[in-house]
C-alpha positions in Angstrom: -33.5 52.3 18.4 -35.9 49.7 20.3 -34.1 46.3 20.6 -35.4 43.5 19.1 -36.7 40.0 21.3 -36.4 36.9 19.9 -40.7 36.7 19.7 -39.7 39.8 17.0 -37.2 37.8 15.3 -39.0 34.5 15.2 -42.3 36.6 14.3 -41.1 38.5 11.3 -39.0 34.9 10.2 -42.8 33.1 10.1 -43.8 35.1 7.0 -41.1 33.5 4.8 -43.5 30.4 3.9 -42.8 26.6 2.7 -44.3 26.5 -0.8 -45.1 22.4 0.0 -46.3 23.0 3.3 -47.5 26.3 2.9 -46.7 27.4 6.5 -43.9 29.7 8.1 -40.4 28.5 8.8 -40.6 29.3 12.3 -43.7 27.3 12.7 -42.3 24.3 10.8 -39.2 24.4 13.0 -36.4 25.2 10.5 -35.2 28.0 12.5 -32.8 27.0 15.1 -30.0 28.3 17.2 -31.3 31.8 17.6 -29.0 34.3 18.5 -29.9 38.3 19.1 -26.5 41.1 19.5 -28.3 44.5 20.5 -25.4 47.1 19.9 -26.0 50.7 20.6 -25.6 51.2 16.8 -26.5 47.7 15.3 -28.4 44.7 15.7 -27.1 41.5 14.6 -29.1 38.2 14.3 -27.4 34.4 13.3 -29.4 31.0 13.2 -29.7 27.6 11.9 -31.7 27.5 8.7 -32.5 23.4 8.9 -34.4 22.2 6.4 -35.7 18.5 5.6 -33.2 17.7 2.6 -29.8 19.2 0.7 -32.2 19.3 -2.8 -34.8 21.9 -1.3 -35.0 23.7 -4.6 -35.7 26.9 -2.7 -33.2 26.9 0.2 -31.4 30.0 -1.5 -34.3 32.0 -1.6 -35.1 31.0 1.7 -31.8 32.8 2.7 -32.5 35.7 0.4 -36.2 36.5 1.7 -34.8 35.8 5.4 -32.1 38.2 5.1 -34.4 41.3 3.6 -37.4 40.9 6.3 -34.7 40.9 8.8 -33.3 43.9 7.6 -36.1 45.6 6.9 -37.1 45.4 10.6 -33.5 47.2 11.5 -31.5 44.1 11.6 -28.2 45.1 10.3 -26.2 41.9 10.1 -27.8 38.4 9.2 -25.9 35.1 10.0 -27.3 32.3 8.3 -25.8 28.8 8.7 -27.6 26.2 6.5 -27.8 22.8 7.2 -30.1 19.8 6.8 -31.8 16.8 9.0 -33.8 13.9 8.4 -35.6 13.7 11.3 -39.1 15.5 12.0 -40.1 18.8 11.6 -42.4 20.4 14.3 -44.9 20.1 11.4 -44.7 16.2 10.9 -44.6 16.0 14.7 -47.8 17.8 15.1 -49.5 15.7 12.2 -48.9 13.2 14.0 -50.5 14.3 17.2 -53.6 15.2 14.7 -57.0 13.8 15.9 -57.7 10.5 14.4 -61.0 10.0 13.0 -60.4 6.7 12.0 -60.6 4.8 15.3 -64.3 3.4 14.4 -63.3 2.1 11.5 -62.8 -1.3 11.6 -61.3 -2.6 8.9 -59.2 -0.3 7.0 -58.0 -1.5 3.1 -55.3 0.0 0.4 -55.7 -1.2 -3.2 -52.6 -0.8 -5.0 -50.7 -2.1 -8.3 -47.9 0.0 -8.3 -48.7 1.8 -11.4 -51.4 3.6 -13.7 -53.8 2.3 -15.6 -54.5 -1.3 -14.5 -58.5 -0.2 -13.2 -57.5 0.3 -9.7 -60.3 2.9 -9.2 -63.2 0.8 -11.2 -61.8 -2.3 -8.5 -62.1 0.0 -5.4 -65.6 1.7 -6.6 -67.0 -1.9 -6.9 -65.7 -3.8 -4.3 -67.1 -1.0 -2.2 -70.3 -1.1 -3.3 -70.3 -5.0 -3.3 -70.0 -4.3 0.3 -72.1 -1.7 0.8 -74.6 -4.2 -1.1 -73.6 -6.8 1.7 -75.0 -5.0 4.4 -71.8 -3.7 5.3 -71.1 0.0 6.5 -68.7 1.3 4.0 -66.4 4.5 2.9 -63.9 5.2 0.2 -60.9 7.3 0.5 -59.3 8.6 -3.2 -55.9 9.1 -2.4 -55.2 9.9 -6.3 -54.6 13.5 -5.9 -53.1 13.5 -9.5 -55.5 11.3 -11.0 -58.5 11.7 -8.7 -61.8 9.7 -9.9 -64.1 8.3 -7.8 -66.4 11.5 -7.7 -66.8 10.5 -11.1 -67.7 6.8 -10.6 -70.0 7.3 -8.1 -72.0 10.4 -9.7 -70.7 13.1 -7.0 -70.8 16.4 -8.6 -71.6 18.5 -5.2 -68.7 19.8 -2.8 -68.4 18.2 0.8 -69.5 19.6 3.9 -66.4 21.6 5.8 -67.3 21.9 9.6 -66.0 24.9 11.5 -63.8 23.1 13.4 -62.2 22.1 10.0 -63.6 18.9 9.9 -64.6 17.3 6.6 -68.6 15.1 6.0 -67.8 12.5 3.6 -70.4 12.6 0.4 -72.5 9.3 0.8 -73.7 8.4 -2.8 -75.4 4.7 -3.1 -75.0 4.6 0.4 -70.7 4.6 0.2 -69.5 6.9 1.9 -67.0 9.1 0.0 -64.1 11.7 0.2 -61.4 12.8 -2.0 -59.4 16.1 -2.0 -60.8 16.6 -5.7 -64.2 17.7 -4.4 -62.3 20.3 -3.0 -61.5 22.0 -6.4 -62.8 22.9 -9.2 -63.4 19.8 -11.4 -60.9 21.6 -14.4 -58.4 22.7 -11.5 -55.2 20.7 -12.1 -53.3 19.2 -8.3 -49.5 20.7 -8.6 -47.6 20.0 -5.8 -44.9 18.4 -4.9 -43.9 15.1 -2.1 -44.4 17.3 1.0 -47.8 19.1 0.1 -49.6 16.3 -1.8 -48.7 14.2 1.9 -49.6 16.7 4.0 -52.9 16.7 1.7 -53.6 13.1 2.5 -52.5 12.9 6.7 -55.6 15.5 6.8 -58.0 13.5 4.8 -57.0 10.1 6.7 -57.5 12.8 10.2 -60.2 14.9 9.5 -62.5 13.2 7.7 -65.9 12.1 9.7 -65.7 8.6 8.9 -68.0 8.1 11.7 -68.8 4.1 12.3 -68.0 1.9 9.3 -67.0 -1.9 8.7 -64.6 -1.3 5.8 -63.0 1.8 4.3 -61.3 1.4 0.7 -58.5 3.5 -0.2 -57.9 4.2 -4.0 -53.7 4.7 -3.8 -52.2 6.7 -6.1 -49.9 4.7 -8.9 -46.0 4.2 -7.4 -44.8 3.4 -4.1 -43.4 7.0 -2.9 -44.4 9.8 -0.4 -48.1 9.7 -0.6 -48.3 5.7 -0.4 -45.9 5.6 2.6 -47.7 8.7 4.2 -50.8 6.8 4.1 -49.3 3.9 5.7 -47.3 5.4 8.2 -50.8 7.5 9.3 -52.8 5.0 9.5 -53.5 1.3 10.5 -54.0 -0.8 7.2 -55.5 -4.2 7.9 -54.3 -4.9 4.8 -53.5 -4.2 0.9 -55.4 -6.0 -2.2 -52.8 -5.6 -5.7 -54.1 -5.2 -9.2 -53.1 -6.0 -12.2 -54.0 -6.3 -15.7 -52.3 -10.0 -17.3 -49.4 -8.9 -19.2 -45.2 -8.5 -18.3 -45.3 -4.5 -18.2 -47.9 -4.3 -15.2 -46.9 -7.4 -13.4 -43.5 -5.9 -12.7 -44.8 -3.0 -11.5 -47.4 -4.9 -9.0 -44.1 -6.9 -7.6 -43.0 -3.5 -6.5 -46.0 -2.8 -4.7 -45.8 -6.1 -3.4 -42.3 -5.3 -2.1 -43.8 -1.8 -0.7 -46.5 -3.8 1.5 -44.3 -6.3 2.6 -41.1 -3.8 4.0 -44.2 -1.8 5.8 -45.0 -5.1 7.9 -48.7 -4.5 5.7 -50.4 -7.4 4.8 -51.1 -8.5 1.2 -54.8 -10.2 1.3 -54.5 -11.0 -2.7 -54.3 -9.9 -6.1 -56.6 -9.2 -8.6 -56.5 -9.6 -12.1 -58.5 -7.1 -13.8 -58.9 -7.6 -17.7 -58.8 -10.4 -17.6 -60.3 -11.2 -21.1 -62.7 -10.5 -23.6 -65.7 -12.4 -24.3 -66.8 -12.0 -27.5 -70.6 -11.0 -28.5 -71.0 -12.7 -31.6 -68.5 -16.5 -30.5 -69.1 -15.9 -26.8 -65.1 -16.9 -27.0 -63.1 -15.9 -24.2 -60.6 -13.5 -25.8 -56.9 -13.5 -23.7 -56.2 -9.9 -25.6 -53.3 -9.0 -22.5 -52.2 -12.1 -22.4 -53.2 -15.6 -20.1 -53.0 -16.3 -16.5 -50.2 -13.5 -16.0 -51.8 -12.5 -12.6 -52.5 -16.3 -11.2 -48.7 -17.0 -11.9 -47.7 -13.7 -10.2 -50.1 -14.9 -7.0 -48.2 -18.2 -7.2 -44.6 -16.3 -7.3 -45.9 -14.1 -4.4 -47.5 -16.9 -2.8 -50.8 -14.7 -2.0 -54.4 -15.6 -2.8 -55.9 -14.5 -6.7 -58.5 -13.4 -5.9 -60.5 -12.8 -9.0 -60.1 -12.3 -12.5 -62.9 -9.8 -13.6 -63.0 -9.9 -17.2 -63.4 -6.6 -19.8 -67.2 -6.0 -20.0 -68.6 -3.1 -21.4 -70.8 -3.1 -18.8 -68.5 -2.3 -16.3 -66.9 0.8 -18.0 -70.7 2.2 -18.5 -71.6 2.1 -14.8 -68.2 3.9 -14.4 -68.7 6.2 -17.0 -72.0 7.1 -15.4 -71.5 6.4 -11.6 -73.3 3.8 -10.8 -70.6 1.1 -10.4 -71.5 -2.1 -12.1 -72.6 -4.3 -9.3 -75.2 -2.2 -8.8 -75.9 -0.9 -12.4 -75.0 -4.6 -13.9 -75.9 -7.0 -11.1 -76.3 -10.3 -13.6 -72.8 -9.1 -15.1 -69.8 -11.4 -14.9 -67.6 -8.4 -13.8 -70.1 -8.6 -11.1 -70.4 -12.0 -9.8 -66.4 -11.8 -9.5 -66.6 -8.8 -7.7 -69.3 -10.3 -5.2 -67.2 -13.3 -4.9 -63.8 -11.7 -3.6 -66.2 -9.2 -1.3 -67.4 -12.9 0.4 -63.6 -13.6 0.8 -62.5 -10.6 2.3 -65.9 -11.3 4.4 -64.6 -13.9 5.6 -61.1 -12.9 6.6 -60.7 -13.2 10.0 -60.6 -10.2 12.3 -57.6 -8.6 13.5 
C-alpha cells in the first residue's frame, strides 16, 4: 500500500469545486488542520472543512463528495469537522492582491438609486457621453450582471477583446469606452449565480479591464445595496456616487437607502437626480407632474446633497436608447439633453481629490 502525503490529500480534495467561486476547496482555503495516520493496514485522514457562512446550502455535499474522493484514493477513515469563519478566504485574499488597472483613472463614479427601474442606465449612458462630448476621456463599467444594458444603449453587438494574459479591451462605441460581463455571453444567456460568483464577476472586471488613461469612468450599479454594490466599493476607489430617482414615495425610499449605503462606506454623495421628472405635453406644451412634484428636490433637501437635474420624460431620450445612440448625441437640442450637459459642467467642476 503506498502512503499517502499531504500534496495527495490536498490534491485529490481540490477537485471538490465551489459552485459560486467555481474553484477547488483546497485552493480557496476551506481545508484546514490536515492530519494523515498511515497504518500498515489503513489510512486515516481528518480536517477542518471552514467555509465562509453556516447557510452554505452545499456544505453537506461538500462532506459527501470529500469523503468518496478520499476513499476512492485508499483513504479508509475520513474525519470531517465543520465549521465556519467570517474572515477571508485565500480566494478574497488573492483578489485583492489582483493587478489594478484602474490606477489611470482619475476620477472613478457609481450611479446608484437603490432600486430598479428609476433609468439609472439611460442616466449613466448619457452623462457619459456628455462627457465624452466635453472633451473628456471616458469609460463605463455595467455592473448590472442581472439586468445588464448598456451594450444595448450604445449599439455594441460585437464581443470584447480577451488578451492572453486574461486581460479584457473595453469596446469603445461613440468614443466611450465600454465593458460589461454581458458581452461575455450570449445576448439570450440568462446571469444565475449567486453573492459570491456575481462578486467575484465584478472584482475581475474592476482588475482586468484595460481602462488605459481616462478622466472619468461611470459605473452602472446594480439595483440594492448588497454583495455586488459593496464588492465594488470595497475594490475600488469611488470619488464619489450620484443617486437617481424618479419623483414619487416608492423610489425615494429606496434612494435613502442607497444614500445610507454611500454614506456607512465613507463614499461621497455628489447629488441626486431626478429622472422623470415630467411630461411635456405635444399638443399644450404643459408640463405634466405624472409621478408626482418635486419628490427628488425635497429628498436633496432631507439629504442635504446637491439636485442635480431633473431630466424630464422625452421620447427622445428612450429612442436614442432604444437605438444606441444616447440622446445627447442623437437629440442634442433635446431638454433631456441640456440637463444632462448641465450636471456634466457640475461634476466638471468639482474639485479634484
Amino acid at each position: 500500500m503506498r502512503l499517502l502525503t499531504e500534496s495527495d490529500i490536498l490534491n485529490a480534495l481540490n477537485l471538490v469545486i465551489d459552485p459560486d467561486f467555481n474553484r477547488g476547496i483546497t485552493e480557496l482555503g476551506f481545508v484546514q488542520n490536515l492530519k494523515i495516520k498511515n497504518y500498515e493496514s489503513e489510512i486515516s485522514v481528518a480536517f477542518d472543512l471552514v467555509l465562509t457562512t453556516p447557510t452554505c446550502p452545499v456544505k453537506d455535499e461538500f462532506i459527501i463528495k470529500c469523503k468518496q474522493i478520499l476513499s476512492d484514493i485508499g483513504v479508509a477513515k475520513t474525519d470531517i469537522k465543520l465549521s465556519f469563519s467570517s474572515g477571508e478566504t485565500a480566494s478574497a485574499k488573492e483578489e485583492k492582491q489582483l493587478p489594478s488597472l484602474l490606477k489611470n483613472v482619475k476620477k472613478i463614479i457609481a450611479i446608484a438609486s437603490g432600486k430598479g427601474g428609476v433609468g439609472k442606465s439611460t442616466i449613466t449612458a448619457n452623462l457619459a457621453m456628455a462627457a465624452a462630448l466635453n472633451g473628456k476621456s471616458v469609460g463605463v463599467l455595467d455592473a448590472d450582471l442581472y439586468g445588464p444594458s448598456m451594450g444595448l444603449m450604445f449599439g455594441i453587438t460585437e464581443s470584447p477583446e480577451i488578451n492572453s494574459d486574461k486581460t479584457l479591451n473595453p469596446i469603445i462605441s461613440h468614443g466611450v469606452k465600454v465593458a460589461s460581463a454581458a458581452m461575455l455571453f450570449p445576448p439570450e444567456q440568462a446571469i444565475v449565480w449567486r453573492g459570491p460568483r456575481a462578486s467575484a464577476m465584478i472584482k475581475n472586471l474592476l482588475n482586468f479591464v484595460h481602462w488605459d488613461s481616462l478622466d472619468y469612468l461611470f459605473i452602472d450599479f446594480p439595483p440594492g445595496t448588497g454583495d455586488i454594490q459593496l464588492s465594488i466599493i470595497q475594490g475600488c476607489e469611488l470619488s464619489g456616487a450620484i443617486l437617481v430617482s424618479t419623483p414619487q414615495n416608492v423610489a425615494l425610499a429606496d434612494c435613502i437607502k442607497g444614500h445610507s449605503l454611500f454614506a456607512e462606506t465613507k463614499v461621497p454623495v455628489l447629488g441626486l437626480i431626478e429622472n422623470m421628472s415630467y411630461f411635456i405635453c405635444d399638443k399644450c406644451e404643459k408640463e405634466h407632474y405624472i409621478f408626482g412634484q418635486s419628490g427628488g428636490k425635497k429628498l436633496a433637501e432631507t439629504l442635504k446633497i446637491p439636485l442635480l437635474g431633473q431630466i424630464p420624460i422625452e421620447t427622445s431620450t428612450m429612442q436614442g436608447a432604444e437605438n444606441g445612440l444616447p440622446a445627447v448625441l442623437s437629440c442634442p437640442n433635446s431638454k433631456s439633453s441640456a440637463e444632462f450637459n448641465k450636471i456634466i459642467d457640475t461634476i466638471v467642476a468639482l474639485p479634484e481629490g
